[in-house]
N, C-alpha and C positions, 0 to 999 in steps of 0.2 A: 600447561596446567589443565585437569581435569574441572568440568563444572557439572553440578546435574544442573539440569533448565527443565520446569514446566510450560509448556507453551498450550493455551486455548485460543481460540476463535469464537464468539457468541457466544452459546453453550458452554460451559464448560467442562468441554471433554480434555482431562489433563493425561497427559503424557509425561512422564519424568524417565530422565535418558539422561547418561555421563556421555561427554562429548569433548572433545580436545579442541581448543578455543585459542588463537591467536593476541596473545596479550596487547600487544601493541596494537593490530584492527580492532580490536575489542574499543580500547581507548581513543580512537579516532573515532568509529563508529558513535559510542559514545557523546563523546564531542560535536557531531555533528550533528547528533540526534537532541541532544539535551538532556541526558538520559544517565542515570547515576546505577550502577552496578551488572550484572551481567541478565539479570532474567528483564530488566525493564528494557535494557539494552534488545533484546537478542526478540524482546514482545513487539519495541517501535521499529526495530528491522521490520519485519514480518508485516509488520502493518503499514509500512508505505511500499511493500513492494505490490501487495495486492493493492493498495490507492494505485499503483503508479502503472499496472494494469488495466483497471479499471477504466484510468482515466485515458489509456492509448488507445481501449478499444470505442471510448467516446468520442474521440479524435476522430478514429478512424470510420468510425459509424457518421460524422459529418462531413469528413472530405469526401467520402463517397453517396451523401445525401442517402443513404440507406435507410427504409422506413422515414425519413423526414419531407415535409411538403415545402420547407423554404426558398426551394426555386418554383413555387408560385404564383405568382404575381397578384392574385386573388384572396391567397394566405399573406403573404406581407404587407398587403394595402393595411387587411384588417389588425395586422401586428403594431403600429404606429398610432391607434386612433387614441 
């Protein structure tokens, strides 16, 4: 089945596009999201993949203390008072 979807970001710069959409992922998606029809659907996709970016490269930005002073010992004293 065909859908058009508007998709923004911030701004709203819209983009409207037909797109052949997967009925059944559609409705797990869906489901999983919490999310009732195809453009809310296809908006909280979008929006947790860049969360879910975001939050790998915060990950990643800690496992390798990059820009962070927490292996300080001088910074952590003052982090507890």
């Amino acid at each position: 089945m065909k859908h058009a979807v508007r998709i923004y970001c911030g701004m709203p710069t819209i983009h409207k596009t037909t797109i052949e959409v997967d009925e059944a992922l559609l409705q797990k998606a869906a489901a999983i999201l919490g999310t009732r029809g195809l453009k809310a659907t296809v908006h909280r996709a979008l929006e947790e993949v860049v969360a879910g970016e975001a939050r790998r490269r915060l990950v990643e930005r800690l496992r390798t203390m990059d820009g962070l002073d927490l292996d300080k010992p001088e910074v952590m004293a003052q982090a507890w008072r």
